[in-house]
Structure formats: structure tokens, C-alpha cells
Backbone atoms as SQL, in Angstrom:
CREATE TABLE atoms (id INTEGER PRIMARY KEY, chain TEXT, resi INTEGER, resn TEXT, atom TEXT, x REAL, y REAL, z REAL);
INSERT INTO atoms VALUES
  (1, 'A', 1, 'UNK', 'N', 97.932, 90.370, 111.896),
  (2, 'A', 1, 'UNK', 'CA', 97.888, 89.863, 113.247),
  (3, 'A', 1, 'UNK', 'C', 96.503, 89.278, 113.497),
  (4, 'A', 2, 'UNK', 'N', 96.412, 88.237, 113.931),
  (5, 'A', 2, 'UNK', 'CA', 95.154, 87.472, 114.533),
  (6, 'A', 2, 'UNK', 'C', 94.893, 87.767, 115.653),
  (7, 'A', 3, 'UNK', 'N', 93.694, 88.548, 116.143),
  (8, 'A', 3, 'UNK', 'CA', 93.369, 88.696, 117.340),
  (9, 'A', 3, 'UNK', 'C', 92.062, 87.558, 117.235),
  (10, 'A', 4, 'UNK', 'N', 92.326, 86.862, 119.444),
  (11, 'A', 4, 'UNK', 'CA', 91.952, 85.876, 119.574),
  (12, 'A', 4, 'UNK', 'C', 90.522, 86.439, 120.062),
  (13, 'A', 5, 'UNK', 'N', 89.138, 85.591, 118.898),
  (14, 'A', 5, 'UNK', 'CA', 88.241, 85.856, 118.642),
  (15, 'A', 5, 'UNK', 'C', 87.424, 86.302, 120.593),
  (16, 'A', 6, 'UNK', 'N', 87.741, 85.853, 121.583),
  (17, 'A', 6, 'UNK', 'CA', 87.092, 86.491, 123.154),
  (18, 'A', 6, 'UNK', 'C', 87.799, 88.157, 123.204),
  (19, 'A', 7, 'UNK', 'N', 89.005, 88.163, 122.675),
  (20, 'A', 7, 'UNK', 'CA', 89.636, 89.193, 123.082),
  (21, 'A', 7, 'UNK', 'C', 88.889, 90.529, 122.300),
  (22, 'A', 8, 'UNK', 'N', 88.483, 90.048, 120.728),
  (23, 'A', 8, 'UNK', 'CA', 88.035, 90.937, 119.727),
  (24, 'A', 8, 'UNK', 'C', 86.439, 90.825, 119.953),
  (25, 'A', 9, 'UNK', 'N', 85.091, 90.345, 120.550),
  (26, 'A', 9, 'UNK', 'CA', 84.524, 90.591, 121.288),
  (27, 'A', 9, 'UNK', 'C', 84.394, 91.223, 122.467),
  (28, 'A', 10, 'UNK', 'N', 85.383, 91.493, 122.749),
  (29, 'A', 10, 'UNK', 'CA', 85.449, 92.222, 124.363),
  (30, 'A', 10, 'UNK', 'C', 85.856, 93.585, 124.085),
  (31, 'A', 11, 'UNK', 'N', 86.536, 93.927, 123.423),
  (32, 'A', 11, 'UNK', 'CA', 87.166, 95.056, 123.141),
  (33, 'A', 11, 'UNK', 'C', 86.602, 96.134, 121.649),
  (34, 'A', 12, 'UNK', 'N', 85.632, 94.961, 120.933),
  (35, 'A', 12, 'UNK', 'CA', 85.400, 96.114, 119.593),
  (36, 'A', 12, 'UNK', 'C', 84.090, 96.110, 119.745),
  (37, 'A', 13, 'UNK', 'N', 83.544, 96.940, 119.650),
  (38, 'A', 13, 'UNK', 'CA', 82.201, 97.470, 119.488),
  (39, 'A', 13, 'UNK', 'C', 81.728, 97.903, 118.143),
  (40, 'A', 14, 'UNK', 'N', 80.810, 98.168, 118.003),
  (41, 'A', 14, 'UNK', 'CA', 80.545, 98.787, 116.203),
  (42, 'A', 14, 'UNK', 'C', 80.705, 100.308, 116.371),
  (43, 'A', 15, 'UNK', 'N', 81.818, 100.452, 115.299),
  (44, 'A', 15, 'UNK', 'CA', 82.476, 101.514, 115.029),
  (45, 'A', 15, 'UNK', 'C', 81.921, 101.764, 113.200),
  (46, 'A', 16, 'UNK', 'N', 82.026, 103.139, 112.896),
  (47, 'A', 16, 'UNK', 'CA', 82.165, 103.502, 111.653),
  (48, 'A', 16, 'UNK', 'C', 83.697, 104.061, 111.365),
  (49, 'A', 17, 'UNK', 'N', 84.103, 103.368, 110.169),
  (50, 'A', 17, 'UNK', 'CA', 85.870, 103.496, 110.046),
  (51, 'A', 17, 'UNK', 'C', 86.091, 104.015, 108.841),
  (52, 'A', 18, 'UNK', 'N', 86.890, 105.297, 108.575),
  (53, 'A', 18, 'UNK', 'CA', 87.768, 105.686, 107.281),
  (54, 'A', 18, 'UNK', 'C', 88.748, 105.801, 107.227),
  (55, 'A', 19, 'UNK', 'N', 89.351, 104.665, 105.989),
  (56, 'A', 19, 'UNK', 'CA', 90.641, 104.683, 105.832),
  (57, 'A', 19, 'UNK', 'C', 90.936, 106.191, 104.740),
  (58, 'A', 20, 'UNK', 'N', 91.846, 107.105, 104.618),
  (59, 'A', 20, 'UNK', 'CA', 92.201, 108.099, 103.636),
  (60, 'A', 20, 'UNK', 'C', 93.701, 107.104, 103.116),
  (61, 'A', 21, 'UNK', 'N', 93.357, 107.072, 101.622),
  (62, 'A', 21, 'UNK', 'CA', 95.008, 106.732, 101.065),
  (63, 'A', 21, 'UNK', 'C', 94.820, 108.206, 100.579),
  (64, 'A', 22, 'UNK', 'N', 96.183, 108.587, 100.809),
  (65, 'A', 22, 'UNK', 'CA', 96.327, 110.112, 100.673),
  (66, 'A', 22, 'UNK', 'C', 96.999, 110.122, 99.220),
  (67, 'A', 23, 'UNK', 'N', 97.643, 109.239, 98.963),
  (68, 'A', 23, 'UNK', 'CA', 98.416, 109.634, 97.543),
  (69, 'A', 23, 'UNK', 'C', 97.733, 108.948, 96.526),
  (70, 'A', 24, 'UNK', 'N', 96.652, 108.673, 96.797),
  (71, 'A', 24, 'UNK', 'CA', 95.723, 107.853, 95.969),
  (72, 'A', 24, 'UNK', 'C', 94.165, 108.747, 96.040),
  (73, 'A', 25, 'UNK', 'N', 93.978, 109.795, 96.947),
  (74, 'A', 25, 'UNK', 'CA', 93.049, 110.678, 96.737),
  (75, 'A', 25, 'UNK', 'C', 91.693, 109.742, 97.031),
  (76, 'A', 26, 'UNK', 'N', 91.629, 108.619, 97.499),
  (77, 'A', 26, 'UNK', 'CA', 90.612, 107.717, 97.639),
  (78, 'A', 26, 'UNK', 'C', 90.794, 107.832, 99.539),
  (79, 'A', 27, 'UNK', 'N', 89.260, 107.346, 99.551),
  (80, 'A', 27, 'UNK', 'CA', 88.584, 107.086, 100.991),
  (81, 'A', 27, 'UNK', 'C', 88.266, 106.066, 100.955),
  (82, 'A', 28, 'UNK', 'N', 88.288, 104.529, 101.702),
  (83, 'A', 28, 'UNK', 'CA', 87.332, 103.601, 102.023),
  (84, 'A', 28, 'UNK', 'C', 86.859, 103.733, 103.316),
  (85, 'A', 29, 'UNK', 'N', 85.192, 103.547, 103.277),
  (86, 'A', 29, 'UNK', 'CA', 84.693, 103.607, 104.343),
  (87, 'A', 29, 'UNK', 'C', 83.930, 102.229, 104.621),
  (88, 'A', 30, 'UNK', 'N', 83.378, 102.000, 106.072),
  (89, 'A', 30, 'UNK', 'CA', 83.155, 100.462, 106.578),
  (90, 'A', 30, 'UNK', 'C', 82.874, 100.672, 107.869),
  (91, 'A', 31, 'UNK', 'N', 82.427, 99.677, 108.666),
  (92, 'A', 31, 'UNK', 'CA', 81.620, 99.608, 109.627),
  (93, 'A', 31, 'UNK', 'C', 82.259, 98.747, 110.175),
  (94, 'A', 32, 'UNK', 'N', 83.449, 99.039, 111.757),
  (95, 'A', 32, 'UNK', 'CA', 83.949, 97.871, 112.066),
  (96, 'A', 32, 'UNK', 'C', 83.088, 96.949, 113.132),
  (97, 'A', 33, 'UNK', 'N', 82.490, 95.552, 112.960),
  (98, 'A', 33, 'UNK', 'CA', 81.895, 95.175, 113.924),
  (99, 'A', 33, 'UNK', 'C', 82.997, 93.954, 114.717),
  (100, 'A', 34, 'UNK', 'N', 81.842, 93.122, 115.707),
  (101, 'A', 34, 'UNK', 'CA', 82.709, 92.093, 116.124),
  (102, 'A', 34, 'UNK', 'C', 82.854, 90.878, 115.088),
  (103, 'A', 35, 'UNK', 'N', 82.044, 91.267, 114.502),
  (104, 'A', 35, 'UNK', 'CA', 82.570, 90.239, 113.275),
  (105, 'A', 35, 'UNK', 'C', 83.223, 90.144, 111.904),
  (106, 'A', 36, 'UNK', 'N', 83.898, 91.246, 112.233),
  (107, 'A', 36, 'UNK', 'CA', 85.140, 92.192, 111.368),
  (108, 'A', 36, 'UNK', 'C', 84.579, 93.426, 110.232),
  (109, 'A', 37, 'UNK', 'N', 85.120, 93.579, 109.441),
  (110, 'A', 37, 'UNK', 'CA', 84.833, 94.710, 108.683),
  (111, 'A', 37, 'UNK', 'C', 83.257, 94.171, 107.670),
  (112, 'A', 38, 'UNK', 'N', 82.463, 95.274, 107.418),
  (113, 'A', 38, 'UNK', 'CA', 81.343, 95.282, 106.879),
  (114, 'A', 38, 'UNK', 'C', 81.301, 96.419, 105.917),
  (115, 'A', 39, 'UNK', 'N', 80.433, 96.259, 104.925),
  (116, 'A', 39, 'UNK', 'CA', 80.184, 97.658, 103.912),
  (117, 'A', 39, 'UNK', 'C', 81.188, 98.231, 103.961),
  (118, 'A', 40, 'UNK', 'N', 82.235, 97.488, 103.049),
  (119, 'A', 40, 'UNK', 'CA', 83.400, 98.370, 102.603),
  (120, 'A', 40, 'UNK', 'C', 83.149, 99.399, 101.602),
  (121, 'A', 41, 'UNK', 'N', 83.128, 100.612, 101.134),
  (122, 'A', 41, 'UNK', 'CA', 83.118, 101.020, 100.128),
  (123, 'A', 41, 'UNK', 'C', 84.355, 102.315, 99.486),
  (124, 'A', 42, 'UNK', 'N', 84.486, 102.619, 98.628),
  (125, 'A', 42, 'UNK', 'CA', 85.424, 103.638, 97.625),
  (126, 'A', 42, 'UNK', 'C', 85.340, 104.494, 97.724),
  (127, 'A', 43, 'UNK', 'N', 85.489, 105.689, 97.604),
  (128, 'A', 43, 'UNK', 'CA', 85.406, 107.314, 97.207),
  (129, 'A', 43, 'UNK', 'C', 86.488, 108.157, 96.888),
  (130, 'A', 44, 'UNK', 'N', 85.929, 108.975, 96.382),
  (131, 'A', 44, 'UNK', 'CA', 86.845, 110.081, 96.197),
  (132, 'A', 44, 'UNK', 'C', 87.215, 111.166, 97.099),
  (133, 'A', 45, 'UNK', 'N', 88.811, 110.983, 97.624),
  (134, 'A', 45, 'UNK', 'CA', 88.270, 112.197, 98.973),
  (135, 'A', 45, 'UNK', 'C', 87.624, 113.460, 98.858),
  (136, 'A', 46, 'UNK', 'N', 87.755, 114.006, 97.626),
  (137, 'A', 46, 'UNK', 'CA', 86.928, 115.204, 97.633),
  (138, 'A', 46, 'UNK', 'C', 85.462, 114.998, 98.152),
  (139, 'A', 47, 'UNK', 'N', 84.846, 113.883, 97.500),
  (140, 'A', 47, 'UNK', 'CA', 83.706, 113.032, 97.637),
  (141, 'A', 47, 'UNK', 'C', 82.971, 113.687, 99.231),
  (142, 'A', 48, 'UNK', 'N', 81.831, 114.538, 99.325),
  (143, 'A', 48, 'UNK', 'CA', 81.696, 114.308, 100.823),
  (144, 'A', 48, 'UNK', 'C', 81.018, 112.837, 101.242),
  (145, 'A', 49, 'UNK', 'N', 81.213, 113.009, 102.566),
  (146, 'A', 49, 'UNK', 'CA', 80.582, 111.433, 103.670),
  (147, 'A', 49, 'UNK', 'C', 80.509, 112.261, 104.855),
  (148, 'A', 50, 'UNK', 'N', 79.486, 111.497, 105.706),
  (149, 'A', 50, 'UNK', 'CA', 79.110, 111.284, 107.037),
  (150, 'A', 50, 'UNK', 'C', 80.390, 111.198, 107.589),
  (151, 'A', 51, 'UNK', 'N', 81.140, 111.847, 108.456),
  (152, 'A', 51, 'UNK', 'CA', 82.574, 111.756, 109.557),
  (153, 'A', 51, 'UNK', 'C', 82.725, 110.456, 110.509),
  (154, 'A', 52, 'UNK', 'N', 83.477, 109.927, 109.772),
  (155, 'A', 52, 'UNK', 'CA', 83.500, 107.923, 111.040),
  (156, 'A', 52, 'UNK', 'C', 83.915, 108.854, 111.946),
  (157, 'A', 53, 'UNK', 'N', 83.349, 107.521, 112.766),
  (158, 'A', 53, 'UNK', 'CA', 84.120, 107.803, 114.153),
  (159, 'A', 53, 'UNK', 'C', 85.294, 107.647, 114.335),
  (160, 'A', 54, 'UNK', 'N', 86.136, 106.440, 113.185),
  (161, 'A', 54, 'UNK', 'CA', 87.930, 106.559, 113.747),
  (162, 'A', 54, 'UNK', 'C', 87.681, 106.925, 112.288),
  (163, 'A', 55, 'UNK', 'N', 88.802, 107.590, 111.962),
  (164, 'A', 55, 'UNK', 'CA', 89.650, 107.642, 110.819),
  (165, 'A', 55, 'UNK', 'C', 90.940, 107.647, 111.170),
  (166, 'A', 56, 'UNK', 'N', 91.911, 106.724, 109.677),
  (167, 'A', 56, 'UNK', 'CA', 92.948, 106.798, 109.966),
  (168, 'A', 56, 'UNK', 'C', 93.515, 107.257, 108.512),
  (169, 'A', 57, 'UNK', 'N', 94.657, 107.561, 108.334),
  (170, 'A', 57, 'UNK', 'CA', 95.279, 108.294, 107.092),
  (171, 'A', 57, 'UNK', 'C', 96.981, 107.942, 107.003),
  (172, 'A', 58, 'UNK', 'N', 96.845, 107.392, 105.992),
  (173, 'A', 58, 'UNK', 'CA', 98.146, 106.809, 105.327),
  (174, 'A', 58, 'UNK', 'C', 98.281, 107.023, 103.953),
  (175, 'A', 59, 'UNK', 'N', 99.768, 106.452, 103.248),
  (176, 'A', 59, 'UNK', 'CA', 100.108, 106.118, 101.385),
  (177, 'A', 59, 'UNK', 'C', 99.747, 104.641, 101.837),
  (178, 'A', 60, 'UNK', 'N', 99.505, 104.434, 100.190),
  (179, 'A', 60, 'UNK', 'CA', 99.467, 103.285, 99.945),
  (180, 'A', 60, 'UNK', 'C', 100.074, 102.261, 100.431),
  (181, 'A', 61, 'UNK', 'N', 101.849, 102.837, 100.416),
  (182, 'A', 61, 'UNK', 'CA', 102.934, 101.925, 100.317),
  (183, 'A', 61, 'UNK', 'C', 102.763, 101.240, 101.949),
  (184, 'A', 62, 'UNK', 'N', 102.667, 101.909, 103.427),
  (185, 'A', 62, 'UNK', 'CA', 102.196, 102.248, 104.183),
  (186, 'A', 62, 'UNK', 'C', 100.867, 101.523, 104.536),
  (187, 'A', 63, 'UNK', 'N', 100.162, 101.754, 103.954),
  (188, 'A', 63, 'UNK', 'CA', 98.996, 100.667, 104.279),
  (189, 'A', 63, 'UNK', 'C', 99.011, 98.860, 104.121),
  (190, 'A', 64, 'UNK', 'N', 99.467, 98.898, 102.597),
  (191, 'A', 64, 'UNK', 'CA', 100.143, 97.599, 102.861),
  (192, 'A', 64, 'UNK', 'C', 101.166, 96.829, 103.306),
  (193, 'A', 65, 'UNK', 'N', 101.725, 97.325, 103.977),
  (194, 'A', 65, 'UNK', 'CA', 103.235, 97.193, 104.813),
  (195, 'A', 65, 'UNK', 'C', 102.658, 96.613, 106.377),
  (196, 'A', 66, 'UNK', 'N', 100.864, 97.635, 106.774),
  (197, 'A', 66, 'UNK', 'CA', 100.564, 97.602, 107.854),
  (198, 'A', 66, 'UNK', 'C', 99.953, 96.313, 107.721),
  (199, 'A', 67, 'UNK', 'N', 99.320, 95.900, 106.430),
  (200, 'A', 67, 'UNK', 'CA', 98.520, 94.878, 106.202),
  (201, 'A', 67, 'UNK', 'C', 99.465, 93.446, 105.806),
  (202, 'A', 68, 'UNK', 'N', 100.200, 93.529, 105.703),
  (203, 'A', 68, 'UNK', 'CA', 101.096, 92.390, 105.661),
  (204, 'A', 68, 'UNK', 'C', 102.042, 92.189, 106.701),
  (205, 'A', 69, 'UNK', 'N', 101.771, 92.863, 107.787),
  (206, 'A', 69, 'UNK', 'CA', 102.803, 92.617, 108.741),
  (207, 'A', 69, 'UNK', 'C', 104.007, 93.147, 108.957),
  (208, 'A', 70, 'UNK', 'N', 104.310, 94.233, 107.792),
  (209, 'A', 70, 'UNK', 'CA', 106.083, 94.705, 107.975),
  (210, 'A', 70, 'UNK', 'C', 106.185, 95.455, 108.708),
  (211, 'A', 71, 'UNK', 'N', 105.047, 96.678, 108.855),
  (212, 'A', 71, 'UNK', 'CA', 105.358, 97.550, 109.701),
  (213, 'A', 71, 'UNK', 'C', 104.061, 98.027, 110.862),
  (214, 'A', 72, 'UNK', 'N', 104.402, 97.752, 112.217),
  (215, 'A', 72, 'UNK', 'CA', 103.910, 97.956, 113.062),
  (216, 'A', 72, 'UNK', 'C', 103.233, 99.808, 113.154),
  (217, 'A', 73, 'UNK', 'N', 101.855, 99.063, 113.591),
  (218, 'A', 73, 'UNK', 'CA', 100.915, 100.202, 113.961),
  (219, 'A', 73, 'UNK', 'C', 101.172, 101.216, 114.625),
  (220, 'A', 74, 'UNK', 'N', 101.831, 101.273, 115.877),
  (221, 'A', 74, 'UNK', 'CA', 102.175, 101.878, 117.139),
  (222, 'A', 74, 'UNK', 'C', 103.343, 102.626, 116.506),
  (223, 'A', 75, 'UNK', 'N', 104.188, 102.208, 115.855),
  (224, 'A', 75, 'UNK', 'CA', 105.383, 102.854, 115.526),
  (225, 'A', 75, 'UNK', 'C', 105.513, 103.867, 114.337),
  (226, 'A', 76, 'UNK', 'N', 104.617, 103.293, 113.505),
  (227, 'A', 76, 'UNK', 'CA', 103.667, 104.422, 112.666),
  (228, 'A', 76, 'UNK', 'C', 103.197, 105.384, 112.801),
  (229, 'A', 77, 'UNK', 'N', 102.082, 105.028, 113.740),
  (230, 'A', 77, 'UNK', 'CA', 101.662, 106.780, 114.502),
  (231, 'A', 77, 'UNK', 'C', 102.629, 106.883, 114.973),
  (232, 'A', 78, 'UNK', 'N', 103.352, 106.955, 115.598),
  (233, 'A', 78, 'UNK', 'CA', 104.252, 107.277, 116.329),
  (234, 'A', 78, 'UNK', 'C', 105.449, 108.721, 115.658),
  (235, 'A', 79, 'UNK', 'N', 105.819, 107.696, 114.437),
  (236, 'A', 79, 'UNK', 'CA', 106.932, 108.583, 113.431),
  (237, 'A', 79, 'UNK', 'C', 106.085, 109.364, 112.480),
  (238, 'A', 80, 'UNK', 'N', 104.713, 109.406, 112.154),
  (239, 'A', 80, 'UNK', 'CA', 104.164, 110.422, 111.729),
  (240, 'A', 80, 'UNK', 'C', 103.426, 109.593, 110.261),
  (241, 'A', 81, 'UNK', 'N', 103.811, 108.405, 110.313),
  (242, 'A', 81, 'UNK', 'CA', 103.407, 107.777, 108.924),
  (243, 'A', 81, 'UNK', 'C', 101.862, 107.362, 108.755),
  (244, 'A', 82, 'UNK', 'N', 101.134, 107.049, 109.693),
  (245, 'A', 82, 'UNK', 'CA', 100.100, 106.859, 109.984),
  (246, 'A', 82, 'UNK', 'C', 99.238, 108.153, 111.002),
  (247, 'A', 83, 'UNK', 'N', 98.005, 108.223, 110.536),
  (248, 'A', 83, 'UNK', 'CA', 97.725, 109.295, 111.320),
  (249, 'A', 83, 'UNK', 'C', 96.290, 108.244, 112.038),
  (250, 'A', 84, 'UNK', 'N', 95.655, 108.425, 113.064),
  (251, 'A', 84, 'UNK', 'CA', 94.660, 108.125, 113.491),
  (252, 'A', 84, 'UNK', 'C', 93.537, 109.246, 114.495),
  (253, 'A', 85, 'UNK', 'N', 92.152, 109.273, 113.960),
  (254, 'A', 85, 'UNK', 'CA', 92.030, 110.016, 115.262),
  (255, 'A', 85, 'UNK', 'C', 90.246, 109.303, 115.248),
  (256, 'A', 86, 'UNK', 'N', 90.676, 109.507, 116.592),
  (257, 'A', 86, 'UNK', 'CA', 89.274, 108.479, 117.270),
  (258, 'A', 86, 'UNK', 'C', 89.513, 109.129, 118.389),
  (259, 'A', 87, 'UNK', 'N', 88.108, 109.090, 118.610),
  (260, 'A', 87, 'UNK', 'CA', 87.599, 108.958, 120.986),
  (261, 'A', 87, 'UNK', 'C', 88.700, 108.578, 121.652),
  (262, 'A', 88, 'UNK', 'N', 88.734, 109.070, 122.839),
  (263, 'A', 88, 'UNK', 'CA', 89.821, 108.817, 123.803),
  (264, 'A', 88, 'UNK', 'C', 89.543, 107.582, 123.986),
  (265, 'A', 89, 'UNK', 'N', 87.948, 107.082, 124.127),
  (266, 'A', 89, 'UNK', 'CA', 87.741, 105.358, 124.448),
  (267, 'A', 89, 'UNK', 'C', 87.636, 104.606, 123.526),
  (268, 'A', 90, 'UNK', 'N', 87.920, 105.082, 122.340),
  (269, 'A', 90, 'UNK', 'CA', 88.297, 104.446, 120.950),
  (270, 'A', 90, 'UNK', 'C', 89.513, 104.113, 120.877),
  (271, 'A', 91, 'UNK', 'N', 90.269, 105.053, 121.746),
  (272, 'A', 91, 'UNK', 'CA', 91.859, 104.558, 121.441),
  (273, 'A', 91, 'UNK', 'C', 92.123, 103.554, 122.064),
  (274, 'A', 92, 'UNK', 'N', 91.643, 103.827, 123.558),
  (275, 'A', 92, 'UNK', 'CA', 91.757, 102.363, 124.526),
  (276, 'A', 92, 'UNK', 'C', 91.356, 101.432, 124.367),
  (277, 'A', 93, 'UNK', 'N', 90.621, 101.100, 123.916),
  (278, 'A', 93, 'UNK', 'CA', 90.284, 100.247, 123.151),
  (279, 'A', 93, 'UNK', 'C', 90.639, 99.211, 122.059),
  (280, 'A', 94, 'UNK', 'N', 91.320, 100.168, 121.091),
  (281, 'A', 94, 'UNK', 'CA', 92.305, 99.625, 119.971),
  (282, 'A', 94, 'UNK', 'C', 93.373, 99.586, 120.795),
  (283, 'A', 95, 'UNK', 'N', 94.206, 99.533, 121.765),
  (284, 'A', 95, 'UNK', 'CA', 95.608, 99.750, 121.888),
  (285, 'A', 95, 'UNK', 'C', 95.263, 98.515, 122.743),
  (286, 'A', 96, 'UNK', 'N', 94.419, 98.023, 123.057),
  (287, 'A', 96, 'UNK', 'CA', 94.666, 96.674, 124.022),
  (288, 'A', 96, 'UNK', 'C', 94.517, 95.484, 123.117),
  (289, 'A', 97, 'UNK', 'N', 94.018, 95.621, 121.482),
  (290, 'A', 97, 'UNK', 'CA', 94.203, 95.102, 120.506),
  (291, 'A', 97, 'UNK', 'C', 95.598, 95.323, 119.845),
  (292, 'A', 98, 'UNK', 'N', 96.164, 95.626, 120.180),
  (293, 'A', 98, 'UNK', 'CA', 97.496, 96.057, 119.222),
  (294, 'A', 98, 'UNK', 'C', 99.027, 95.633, 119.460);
């Protein structure tokens, strides 16, 4: 999904973000700014790190489904396939993006 570049200034702030692929035992971590993702990097979840501020947790299959468009965000968390947890004003935030 393309969010329209006033809307994604207005609404994202610099965040620190971890994705968990759970069936892949890997972490990527990154820095979301307004000018999209920064310092992506790998790990091992055992691996410790500094706690982002959002993390979200998915499979693989699941992540790219979210990343290609098949399967919606909202409906994900929703049925349990996606997990997210961020600030209450982290959420509001993302959900006026979504």
C-alpha cells in the first residue's frame, strides 16, 4: 500500500521497529522514520537487543502475504496471525495509516 507522502509525514514519527519471524527464529530490527525504513538489520532471536518500541511477530508465509498485498493488516491482528505491540499512541497512529 502507498501511503500519500503528507499523510506519512503527519502521522510517523521516528520509531524503533522489530519484526520477529517466528518460524525462522530471526529478528529484523530498523528505525522507522518519515522517510521510511532505516538500519535494517538480522538476528537471532535468542540474540539479545535493546526492546523497539513497536514490535510485531509473524511466519514467514504471513509476512509476505502482508508485503505483497494478500493479506490485510487489521485482519491479521485481528485472527491472531500477526501479533503487534506498541504505545497506545503508537497504535493511533498506525491505524490512521492502515
Amino acid at each position: 500500500m502507498e501511503v500519500d507522502e503528507a499523510d506519512r509525514r503527519k502521522h510517523i514519527v521516528d520509531r524503533t521497529v522489530s519484526v520477529t519471524v517466528s518460524d525462522l527464529d530471526t529478528v529484523f530490527d530498523m528505525r522507522l522514520t518519515r522517510d521510511g525504513l532505516r538500519d535494517v538489520s538480522s538476528r537471532a532471536a535468542s540474540d539479545p537487543a535493546e526492546r523497539a518500541q513497536v514490535r510485531i511477530t509473524s511466519t514467514a508465509d504471513d509476512l509476505v502475504a502482508l508485503a505483497e498485498d494478500r493479506l490485510d493488516f487489521a485482519k491479521a491482528m485481528l485472527s491472531g496471525r500477526v501479533k503487534l505491540e506498541a504505545s497506545f499512541s503508537d497504535l493511533m497512529r498506525m491505524r490512521k495509516l492502515l
